[in-house]
ROTORZA-249027 format. One line per 8 residues: number of its first residue (from 1); their letters; for each residue x negated, y, z negated of N, C-alpha, C, O. Coordinates in steps of 0.05 Angstrom, whole numbers, plus 5000, padded with zeros to 4 digits. Each point is the difference from the previous one (the first is absolute). Example, Ala and Ser with C-alpha at 12.3 -4.5 7.8 and 13.67 -1.06 7.14 Angstrom:
2
1> as> 4736/4886/4844/5018/5024/5000/4982/5024/5000/4979/5000/4987 ~ 5028/5021/5027/4984/5024/4999/5015/5022/4986/4990/5022/4996
***
This chain:
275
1> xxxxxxxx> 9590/3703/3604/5004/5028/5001/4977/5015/4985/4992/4989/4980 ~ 4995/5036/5029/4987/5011/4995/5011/5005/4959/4989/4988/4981 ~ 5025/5026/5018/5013/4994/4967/4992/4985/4984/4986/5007/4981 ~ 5023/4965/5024/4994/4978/4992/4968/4994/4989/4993/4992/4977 ~ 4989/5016/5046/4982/4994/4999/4990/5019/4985/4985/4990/4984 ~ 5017/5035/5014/4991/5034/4975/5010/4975/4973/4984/4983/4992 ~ 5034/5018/5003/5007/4989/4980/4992/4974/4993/5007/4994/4977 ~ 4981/4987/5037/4977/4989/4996/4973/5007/4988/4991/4998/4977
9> xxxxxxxx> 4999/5009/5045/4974/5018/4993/5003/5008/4969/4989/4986/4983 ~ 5029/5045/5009/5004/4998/4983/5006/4990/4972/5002/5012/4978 ~ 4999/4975/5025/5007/4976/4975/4966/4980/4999/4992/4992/4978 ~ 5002/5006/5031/4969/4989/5013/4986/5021/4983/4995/4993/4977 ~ 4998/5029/5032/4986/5015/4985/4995/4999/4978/4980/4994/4988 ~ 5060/5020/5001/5008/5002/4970/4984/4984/4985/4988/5006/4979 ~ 5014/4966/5037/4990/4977/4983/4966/5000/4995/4993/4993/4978 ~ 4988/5016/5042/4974/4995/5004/4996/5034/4986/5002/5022/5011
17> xxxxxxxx> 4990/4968/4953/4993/5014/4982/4972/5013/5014/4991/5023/5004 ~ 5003/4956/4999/4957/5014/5004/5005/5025/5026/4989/5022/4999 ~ 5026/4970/5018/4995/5018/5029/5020/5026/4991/4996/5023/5007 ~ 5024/4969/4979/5013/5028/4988/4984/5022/4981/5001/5024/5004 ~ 4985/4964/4978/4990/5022/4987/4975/5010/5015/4998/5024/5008 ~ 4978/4950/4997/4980/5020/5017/5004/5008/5020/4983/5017/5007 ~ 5042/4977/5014/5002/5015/5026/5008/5030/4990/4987/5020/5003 ~ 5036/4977/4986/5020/5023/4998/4996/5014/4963/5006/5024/4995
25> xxxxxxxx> 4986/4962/4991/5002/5018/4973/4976/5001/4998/4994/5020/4987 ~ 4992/4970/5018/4967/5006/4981/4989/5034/5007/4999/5018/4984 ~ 4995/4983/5040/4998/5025/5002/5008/5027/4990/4985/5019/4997 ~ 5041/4983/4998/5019/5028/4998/4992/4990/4973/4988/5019/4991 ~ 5010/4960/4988/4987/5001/4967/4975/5002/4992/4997/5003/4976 ~ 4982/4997/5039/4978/5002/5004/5000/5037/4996/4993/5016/4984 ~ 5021/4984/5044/4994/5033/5003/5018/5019/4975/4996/5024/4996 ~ 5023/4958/4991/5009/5008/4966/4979/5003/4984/4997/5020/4986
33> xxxxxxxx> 4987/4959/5017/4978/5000/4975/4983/5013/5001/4990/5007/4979 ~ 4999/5000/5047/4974/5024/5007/5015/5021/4989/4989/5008/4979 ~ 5035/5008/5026/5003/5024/4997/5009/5004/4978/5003/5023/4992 ~ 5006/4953/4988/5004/5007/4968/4969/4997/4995/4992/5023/4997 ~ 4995/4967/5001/4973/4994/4995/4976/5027/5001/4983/5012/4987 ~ 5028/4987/5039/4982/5035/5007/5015/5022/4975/4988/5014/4983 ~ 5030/4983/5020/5009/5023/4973/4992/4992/4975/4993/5019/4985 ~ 5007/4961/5007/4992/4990/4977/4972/5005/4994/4990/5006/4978
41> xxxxxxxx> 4999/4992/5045/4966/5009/5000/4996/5013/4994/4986/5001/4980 ~ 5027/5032/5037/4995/5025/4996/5007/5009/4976/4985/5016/4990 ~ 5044/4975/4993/5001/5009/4979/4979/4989/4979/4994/5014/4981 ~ 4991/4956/5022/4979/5000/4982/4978/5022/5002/4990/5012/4981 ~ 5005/4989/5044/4979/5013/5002/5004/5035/4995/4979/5011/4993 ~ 5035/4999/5009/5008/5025/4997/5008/5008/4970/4998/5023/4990 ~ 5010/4955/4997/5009/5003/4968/5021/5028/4998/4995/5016/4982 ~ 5024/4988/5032/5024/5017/4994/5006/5008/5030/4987/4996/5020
49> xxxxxxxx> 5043/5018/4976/5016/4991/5021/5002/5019/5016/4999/5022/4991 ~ 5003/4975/5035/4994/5017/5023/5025/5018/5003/5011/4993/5021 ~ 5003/5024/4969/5027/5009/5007/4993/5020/5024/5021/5010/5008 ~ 4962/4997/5002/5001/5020/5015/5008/4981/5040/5008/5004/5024 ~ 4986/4985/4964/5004/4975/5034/5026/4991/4998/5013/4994/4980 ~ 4992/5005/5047/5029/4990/5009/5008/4981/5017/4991/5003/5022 ~ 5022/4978/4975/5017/4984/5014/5023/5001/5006/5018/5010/4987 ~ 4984/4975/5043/5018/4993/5010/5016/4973/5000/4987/4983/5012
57> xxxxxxxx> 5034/5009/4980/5016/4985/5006/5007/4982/5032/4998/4976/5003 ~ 5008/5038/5013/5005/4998/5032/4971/5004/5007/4996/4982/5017 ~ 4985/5031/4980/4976/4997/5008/4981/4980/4999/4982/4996/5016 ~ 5026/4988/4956/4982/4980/4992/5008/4972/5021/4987/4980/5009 ~ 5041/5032/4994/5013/4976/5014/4996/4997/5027/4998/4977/5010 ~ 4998/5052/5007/4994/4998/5027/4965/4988/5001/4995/4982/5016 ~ 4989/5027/4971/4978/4996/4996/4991/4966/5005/4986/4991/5019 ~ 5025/4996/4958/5007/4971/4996/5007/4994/5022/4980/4991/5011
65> xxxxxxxx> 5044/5008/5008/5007/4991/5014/4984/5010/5037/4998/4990/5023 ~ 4996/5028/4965/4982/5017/5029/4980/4976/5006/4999/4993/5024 ~ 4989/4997/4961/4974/4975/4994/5010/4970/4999/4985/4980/5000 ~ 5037/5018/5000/5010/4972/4994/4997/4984/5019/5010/4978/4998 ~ 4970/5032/5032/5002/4983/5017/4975/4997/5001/4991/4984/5015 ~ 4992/5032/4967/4965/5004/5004/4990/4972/4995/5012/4981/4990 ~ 4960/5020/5021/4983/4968/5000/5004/4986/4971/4996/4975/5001 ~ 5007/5029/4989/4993/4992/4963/5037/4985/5010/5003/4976/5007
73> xxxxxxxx> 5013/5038/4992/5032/4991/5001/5002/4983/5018/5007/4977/4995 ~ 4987/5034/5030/4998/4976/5023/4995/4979/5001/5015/4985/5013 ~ 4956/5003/4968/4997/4979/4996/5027/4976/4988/5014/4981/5007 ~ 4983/5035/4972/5025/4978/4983/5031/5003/5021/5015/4981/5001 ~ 4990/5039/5011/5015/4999/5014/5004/4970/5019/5017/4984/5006 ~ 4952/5022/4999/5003/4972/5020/5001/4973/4992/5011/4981/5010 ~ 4973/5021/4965/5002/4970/4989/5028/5001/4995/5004/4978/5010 ~ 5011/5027/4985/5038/4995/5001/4999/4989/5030/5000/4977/5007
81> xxxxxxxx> 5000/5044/5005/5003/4994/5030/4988/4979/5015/5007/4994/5022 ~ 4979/4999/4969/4979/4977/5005/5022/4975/4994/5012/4987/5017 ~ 4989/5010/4956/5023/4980/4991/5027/4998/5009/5009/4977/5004 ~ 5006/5044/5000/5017/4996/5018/5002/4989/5033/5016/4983/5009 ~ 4961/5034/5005/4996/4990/5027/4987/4981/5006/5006/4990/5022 ~ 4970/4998/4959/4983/4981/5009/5012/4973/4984/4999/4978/5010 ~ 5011/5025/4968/5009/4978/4984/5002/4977/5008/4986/4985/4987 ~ 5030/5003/5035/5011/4984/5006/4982/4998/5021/5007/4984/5017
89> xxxxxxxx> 4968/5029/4987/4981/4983/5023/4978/4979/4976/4991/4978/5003 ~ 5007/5043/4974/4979/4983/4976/5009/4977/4992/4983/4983/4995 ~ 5057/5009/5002/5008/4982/4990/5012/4977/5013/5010/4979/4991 ~ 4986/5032/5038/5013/4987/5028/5024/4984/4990/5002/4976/4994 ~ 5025/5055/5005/5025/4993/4990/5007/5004/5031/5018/4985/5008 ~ 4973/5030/5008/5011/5010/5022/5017/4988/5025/5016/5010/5016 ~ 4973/4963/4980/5015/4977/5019/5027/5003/4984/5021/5000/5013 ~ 4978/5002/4958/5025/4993/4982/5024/5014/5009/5022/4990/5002
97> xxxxxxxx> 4972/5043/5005/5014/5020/4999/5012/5011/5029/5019/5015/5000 ~ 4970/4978/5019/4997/4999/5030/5030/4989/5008/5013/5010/5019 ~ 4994/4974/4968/5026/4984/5017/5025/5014/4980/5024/4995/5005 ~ 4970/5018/4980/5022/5023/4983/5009/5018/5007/5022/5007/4990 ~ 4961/5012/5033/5007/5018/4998/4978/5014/5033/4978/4991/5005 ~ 5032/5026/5007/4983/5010/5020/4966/5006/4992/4990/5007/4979 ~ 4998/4985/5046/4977/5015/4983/4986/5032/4994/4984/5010/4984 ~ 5032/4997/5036/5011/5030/5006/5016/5017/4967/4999/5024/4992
105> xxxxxxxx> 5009/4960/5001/5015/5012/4971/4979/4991/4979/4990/5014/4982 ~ 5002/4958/5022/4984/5001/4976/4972/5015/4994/4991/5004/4977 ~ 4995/5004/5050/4989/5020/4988/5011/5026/4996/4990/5015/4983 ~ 5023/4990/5026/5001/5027/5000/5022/5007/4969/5002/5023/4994 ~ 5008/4962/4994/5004/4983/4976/4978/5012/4984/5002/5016/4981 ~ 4980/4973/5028/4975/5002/4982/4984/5021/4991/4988/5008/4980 ~ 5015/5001/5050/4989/5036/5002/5022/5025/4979/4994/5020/4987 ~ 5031/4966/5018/5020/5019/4984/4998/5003/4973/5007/5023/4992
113> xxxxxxxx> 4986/4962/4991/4995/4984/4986/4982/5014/4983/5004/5010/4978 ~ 4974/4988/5036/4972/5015/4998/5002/5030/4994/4986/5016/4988 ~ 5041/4988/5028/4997/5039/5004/5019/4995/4973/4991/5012/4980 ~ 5027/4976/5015/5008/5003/4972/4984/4997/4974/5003/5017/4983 ~ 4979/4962/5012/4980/5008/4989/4976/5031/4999/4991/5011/4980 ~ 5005/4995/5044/4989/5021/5004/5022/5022/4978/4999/5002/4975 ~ 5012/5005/5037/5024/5023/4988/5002/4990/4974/4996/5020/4986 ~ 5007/4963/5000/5009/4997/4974/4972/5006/4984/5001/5013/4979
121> xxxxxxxx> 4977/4977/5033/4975/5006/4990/4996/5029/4997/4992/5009/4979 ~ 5013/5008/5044/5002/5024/4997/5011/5017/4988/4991/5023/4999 ~ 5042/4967/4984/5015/5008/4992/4995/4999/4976/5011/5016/4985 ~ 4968/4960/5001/4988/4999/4976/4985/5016/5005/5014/5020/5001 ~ 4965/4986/5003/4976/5023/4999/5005/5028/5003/4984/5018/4995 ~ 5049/4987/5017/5010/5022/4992/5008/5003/4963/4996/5019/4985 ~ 5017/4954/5009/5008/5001/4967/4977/5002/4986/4996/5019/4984 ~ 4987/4965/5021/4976/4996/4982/4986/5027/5002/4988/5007/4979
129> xxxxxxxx> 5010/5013/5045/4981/5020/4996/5021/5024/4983/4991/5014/4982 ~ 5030/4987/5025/5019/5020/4987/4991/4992/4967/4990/5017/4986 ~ 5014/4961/5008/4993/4988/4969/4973/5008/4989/4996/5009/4977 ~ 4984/4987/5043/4972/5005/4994/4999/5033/4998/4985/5010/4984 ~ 5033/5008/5032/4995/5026/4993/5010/5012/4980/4991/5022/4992 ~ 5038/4960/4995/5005/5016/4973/4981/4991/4983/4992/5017/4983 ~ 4998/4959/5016/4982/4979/4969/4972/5029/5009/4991/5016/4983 ~ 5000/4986/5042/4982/5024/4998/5000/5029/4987/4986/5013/4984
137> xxxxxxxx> 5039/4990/5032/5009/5031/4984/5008/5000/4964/5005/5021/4988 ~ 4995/4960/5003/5005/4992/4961/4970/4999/5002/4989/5014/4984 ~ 4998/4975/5029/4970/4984/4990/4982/5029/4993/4990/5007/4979 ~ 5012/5007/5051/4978/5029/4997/5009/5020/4997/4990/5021/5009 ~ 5032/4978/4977/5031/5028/5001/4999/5018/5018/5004/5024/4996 ~ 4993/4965/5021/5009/5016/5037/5028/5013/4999/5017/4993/4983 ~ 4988/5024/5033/5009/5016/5012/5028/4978/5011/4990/4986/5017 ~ 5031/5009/4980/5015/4981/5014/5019/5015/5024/5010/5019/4987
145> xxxxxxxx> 4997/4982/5034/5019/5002/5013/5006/4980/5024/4986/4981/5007 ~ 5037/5029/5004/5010/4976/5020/4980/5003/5026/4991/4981/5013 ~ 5002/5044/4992/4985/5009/5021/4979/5018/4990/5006/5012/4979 ~ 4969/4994/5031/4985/5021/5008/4999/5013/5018/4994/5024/4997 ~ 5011/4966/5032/4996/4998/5029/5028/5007/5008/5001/5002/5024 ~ 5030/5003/4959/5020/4991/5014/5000/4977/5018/5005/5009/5023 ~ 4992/4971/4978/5004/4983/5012/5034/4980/4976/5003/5000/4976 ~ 5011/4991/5041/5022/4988/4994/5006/4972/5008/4986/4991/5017
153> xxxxxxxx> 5029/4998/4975/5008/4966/5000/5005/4998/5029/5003/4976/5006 ~ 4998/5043/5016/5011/4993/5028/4966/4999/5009/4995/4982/5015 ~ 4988/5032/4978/4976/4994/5005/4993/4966/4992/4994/4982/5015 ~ 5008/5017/4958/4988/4973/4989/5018/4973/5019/4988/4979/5005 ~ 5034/5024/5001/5011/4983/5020/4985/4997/5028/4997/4978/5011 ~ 4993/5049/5001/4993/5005/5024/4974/4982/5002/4996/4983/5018 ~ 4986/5023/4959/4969/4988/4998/5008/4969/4993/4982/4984/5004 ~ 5040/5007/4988/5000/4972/4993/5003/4981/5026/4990/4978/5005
161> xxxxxxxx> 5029/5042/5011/5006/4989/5024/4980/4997/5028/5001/4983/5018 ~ 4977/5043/4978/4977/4996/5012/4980/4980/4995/4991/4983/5015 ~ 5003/5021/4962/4985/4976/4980/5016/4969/5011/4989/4987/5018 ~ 5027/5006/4975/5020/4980/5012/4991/4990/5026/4990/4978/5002 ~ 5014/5043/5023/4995/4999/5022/4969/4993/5011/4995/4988/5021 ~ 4990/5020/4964/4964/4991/4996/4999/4983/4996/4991/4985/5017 ~ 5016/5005/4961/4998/4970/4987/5013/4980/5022/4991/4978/5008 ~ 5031/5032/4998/5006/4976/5027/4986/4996/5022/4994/4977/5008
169> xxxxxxxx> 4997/5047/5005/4973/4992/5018/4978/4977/5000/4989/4987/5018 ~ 5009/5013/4954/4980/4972/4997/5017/4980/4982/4992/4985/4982 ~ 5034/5018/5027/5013/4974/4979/5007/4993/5024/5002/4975/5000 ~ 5003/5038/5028/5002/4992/5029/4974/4990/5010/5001/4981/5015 ~ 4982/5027/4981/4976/4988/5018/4986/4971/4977/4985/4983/5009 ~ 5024/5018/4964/4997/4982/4989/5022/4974/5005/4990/4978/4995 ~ 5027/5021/5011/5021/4982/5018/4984/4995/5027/5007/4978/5007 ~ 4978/5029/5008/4992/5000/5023/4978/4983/4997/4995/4980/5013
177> xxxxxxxx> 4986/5032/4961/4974/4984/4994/5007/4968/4983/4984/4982/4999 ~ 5039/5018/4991/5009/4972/4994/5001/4985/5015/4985/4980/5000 ~ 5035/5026/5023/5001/4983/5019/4971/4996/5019/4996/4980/5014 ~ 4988/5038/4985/4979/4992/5017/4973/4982/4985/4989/4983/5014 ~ 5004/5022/4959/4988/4988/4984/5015/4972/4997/4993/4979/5012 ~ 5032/5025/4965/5009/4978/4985/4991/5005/4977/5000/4980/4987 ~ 4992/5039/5002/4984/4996/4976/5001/5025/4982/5001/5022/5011 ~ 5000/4976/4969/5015/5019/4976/4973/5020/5000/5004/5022/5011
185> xxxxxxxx> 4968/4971/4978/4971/5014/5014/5001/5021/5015/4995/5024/4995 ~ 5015/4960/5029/4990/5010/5028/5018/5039/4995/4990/5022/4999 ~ 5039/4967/4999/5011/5017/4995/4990/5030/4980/5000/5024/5007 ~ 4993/4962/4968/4995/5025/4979/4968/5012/5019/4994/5021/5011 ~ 4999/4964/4988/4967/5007/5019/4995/5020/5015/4983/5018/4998 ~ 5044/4974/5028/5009/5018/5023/5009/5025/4996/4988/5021/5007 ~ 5035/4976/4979/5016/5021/4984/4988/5028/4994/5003/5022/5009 ~ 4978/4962/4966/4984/5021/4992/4976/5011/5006/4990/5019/4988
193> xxxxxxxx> 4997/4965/5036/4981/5005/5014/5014/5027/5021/4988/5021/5005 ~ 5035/4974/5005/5013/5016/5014/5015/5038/4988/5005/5022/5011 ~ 4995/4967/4966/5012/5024/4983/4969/5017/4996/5001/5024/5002 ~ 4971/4964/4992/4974/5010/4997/4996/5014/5016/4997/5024/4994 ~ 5000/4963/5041/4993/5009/5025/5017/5027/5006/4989/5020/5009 ~ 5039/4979/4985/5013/5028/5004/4993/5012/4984/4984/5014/5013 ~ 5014/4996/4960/4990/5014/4982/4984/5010/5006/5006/5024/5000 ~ 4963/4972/5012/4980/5006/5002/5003/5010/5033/4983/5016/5006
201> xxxxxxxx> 5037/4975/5016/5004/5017/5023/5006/5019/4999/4991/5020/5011 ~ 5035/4977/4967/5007/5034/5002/4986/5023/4986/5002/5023/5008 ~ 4986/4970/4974/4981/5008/4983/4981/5020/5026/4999/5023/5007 ~ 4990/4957/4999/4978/5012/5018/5013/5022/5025/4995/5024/5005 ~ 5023/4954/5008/5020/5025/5023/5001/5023/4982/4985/5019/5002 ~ 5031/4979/4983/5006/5030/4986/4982/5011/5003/5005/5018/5016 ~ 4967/4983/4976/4981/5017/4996/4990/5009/5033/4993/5022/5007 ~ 5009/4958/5008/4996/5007/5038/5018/5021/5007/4993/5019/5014
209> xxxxxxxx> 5032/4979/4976/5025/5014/5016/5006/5017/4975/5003/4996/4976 ~ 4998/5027/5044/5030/5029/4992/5018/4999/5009/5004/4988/5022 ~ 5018/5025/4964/5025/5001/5016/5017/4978/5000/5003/4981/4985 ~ 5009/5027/5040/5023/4969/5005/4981/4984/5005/4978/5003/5012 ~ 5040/4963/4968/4981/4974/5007/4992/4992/5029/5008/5013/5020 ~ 4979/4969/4980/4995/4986/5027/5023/4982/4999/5020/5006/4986 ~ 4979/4971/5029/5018/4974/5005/4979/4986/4989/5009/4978/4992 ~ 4964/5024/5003/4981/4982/4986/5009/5012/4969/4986/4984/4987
217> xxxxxxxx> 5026/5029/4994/5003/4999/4981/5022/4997/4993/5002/4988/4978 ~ 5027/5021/5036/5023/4991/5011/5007/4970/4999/5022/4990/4993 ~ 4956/4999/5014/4999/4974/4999/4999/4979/4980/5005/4976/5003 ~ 4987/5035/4977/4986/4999/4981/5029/4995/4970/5003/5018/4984 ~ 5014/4952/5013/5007/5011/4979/5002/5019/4975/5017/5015/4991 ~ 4954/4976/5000/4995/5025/4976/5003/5024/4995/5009/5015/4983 ~ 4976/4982/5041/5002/5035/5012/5026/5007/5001/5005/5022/4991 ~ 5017/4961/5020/5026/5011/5005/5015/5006/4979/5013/5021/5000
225> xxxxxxxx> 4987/4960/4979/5012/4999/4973/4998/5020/4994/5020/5015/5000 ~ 4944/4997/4989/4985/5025/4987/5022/5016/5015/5022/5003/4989 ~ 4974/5008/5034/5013/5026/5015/5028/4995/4988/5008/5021/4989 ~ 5010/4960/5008/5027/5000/5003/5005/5015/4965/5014/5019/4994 ~ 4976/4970/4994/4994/5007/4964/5001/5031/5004/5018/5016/4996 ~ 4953/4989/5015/4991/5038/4997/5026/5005/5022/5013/5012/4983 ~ 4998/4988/5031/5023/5010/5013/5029/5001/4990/5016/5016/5007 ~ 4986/4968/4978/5026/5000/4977/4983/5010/4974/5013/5017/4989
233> xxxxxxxx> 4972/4979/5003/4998/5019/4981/4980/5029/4993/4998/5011/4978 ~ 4989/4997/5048/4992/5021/5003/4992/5004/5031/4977/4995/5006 ~ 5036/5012/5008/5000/5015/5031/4989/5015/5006/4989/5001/5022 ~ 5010/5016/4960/4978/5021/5012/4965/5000/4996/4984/5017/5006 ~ 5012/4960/4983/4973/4989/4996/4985/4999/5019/4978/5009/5003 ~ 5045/4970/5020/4992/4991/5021/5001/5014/5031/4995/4990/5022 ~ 5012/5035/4969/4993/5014/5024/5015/4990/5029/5024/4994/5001 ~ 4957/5006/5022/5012/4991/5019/5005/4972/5005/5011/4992/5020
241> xxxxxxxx> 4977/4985/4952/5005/4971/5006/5017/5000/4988/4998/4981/4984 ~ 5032/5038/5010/5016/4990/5000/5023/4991/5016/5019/4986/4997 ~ 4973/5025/5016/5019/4996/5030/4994/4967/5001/5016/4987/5013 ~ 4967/5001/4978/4994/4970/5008/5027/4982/4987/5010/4981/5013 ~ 4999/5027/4964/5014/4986/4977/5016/4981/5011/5006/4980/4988 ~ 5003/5025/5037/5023/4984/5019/4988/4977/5011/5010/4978/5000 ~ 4966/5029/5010/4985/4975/5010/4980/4984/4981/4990/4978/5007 ~ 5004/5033/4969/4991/4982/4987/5020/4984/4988/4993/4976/4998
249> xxxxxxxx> 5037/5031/4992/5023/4983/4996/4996/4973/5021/4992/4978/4993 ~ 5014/5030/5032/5005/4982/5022/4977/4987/5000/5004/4977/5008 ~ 4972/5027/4988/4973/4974/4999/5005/4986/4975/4990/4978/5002 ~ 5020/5025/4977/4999/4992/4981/5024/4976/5003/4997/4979/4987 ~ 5025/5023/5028/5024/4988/5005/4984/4980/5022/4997/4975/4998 ~ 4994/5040/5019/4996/4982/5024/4979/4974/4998/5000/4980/5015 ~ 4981/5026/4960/4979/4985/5000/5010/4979/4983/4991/4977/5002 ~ 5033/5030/4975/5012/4979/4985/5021/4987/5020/4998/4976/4999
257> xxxxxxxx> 5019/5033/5018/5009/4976/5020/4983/4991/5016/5007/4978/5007 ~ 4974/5028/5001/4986/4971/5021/4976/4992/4986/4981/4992/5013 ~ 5018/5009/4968/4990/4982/4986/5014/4972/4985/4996/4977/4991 ~ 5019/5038/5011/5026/4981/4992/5010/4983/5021/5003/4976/4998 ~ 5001/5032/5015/5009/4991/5033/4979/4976/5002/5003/4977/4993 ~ 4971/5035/5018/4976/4973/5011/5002/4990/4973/4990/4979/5010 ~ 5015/5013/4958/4997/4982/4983/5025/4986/5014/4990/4980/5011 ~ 5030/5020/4993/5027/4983/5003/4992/4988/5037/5004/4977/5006
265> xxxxxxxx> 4990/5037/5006/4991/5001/5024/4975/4967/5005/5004/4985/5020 ~ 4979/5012/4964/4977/4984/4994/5009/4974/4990/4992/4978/5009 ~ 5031/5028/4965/5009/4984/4976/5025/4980/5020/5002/4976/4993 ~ 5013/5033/5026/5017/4988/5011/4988/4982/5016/5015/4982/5008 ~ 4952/5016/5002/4990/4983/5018/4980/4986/4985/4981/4986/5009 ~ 5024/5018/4970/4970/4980/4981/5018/4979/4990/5022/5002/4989 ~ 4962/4975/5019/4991/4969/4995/5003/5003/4966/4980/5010/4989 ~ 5044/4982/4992/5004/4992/4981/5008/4967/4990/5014/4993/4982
273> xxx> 4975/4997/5032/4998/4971/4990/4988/4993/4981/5010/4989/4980 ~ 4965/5017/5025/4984/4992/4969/4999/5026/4978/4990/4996/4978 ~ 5022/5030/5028/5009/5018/4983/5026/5001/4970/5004/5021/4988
***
């Protein structure tokens, strides 16, 4: 049963210390330490305390999490994901696990798995930045409130869940690159070679196009995320691309099921004997 097998996986993880913290914690503590650090700086360097500047609480947090899927995150993202999906091609347990359980559940087991790591990672880098903005606001005696922006906790859910939905895009096509490699490498390589190439598409589209997107930027995870963010939390920014918000949802869905699909699709017809 598909169950069985989550709860496998799971417990697998729990256990594999190294792929837990650098997949899923290193990053969101990293990005703790830059932003206590940056304050710490400024108050050396400034020698008394900034009261006229202000923070946000909910802002610091959408902020944090707005980025949690950016190249720098992505990476360690994948080395988790790497270990989860490729694992058992590096340790050729896979013959072991094959006669347990469908092979249809066990990846997709694996992929679930992954998106739970994802989310929990995210769910730290929401704590950790909330933390990093009060230790800021004591450090340079800022201005404290929950908002600047009005922005509210139904927002910081909204961005977690977009963020979420990004990160699965390549925790889906990293399931896909497992099975087609075999190799934990191949995966982080791909991954983040792939998260680069969009960045720098949409980057550039944007600057080609006004107005409503194309289907060449539409296309475009990143791109879709970005829009879905500025559309839940500022609409009127975006003018007439907001009318897009519906279809960048639906690329963002659609590109995480069939990617998912051809990984299970591939994985059900591959030669695991000597795996």
């Amino acid at each position: 049963m598909l169950a069985d097998a989550i709860t496998a996986e799971r417990f697998r993880l729990l256990r594999d210390r190294s792929a837990l913290f650098w997949g899923f914690c290193f990053a969101p503590i990293v990005g703790f330490m830059m932003s206590v650090g940056g304050d710490l700086f400024l108050r050396f360097l400034i020698k008394k305390p900034m009261p006229g500047l202000g923070i946000g609480l909910v802002d610091q947090v959408i902020k944090a999490l707005s980025s949690g899927a950016a190249t720098f995150d992505a990476l360690f993202l994948m080395i988790g994901a790497a270990a989860v999906l490729a694992g058992d091609y590096r340790w050729e347990t896979w013959r072991l696990l094959t006669p347990r359980n469908t092979r249809q559940n066990l990846l997709l087991a694996k992929l679930l798995v992954v998106g739970e790591g994802v989310f929990w990672s995210l769910v730290l880098t929401a704590i950790l930045s909330a933390i990093a903005a009060v230790i800021g606001a004591a450090i340079n005696g800022k201005t404290f409130a929950a908002s600047m922006f009005g922005a509210n906790g139904f927002d910081v859910l909204g961005v977690l869940a977009i963020t979420w939905l990004e990160a699965m895009t390549l925790a889906a096509l990293a399931a896909l690159v497992s099975v087609i490699s075999r190799s934990t490498m191949g995966v982080v390589i791909v991954c983040l070679g792939a998260r680069f190439i969009q960045t720098i598409l949409a980057s550039t589209l944007r600057l080609m196009e006004q107005g409503q997107p194309s289907w060449k930027l539409l296309a475009l995870p990143v791109f879709d995320a970005d829009l879905l963010r500025a559309s839940l939390l500022d609409p009127t920014q975006l003018g007439a691309a907001s009318g897009s918000a519906g279809a960048a949802l639906a690329v963002l869905v659609a590109w995480t099921i069939a990617l998912a699909a051809a990984a299970v699709f591939m994985f059900r017809r591959q030669d695991l004997t000597k795996e």
